[in-house]
N, C-alpha and C positions, 0 to 999 in steps of 0.2 A: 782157344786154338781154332777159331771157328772160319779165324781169315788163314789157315794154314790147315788146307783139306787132306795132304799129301801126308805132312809130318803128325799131324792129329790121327789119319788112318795107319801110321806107321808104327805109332804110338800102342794104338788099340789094337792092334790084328798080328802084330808081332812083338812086342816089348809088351804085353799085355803078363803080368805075374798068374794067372789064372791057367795061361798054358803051358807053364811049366819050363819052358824052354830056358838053359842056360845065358847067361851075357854074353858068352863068345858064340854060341850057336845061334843067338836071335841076331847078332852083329853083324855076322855072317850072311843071313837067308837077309836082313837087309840091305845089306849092301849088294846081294845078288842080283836083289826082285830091284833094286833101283838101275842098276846097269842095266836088266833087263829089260823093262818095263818100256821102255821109251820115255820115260816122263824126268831123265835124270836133272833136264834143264831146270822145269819145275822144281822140282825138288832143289836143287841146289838155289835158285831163287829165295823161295821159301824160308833155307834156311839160313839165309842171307840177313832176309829182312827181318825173320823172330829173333834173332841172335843182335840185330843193330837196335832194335827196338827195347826199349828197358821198362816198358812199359808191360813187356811180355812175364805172362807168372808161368813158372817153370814149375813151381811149384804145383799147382793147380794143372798144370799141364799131362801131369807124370801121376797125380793122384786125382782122380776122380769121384762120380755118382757112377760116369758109363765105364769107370777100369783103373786100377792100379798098377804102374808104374815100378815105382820109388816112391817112399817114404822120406821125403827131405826134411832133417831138420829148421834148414832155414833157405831163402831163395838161391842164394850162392852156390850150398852144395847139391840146390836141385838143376841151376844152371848149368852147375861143374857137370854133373852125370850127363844131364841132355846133351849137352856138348860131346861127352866121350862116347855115347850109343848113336847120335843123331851125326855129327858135323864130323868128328874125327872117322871115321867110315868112308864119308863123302871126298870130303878135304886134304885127309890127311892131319896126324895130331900137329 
């Protein structure tokens, strides 16, 4: 996640399971702080190119050394979720 500064700090600082915040409350305060923020461009870039890219692990994205996520069974249903927390927020489902 290292070539994706935006969605990797969005990952860790708000989808992060250690702060306890619900899926709808953390969905929320993201999709607020990216309206807000000025960086929505980036951001939708971002997750343009992680999402085009299949090269990208979702899995490893969402479970970490620096933070947990999601627990995916397999890449798919880690992609499925990053998708519903990260892109459908953004995009629209």
């Amino acid at each position: 996640m290292h070539k994706y500064p935006h969605i990797s700090s969005a990952l860790k600082t708000i989808f992060n399971c250690e702060d306890g915040l619900s899926v709808d409350v953390a969905t929320a305060l993201y999709r607020r702080n990216a309206e807000n923020s000025g960086y929505i461009s980036e951001l939708k870039a971002e997750l343009e190119a992680a999402f085009s890219d299949y090269s990208t692990s979702w899995k490893g994205a969402l479970l970490n050394d620096a933070y947990e996520v999601f627990d995916a069974e397999s890449e798919e249903e880690a992609r499925d979720y990053a998708k519903q927390i990260l892109w459908d927020p953004i995009f629209g489902p």
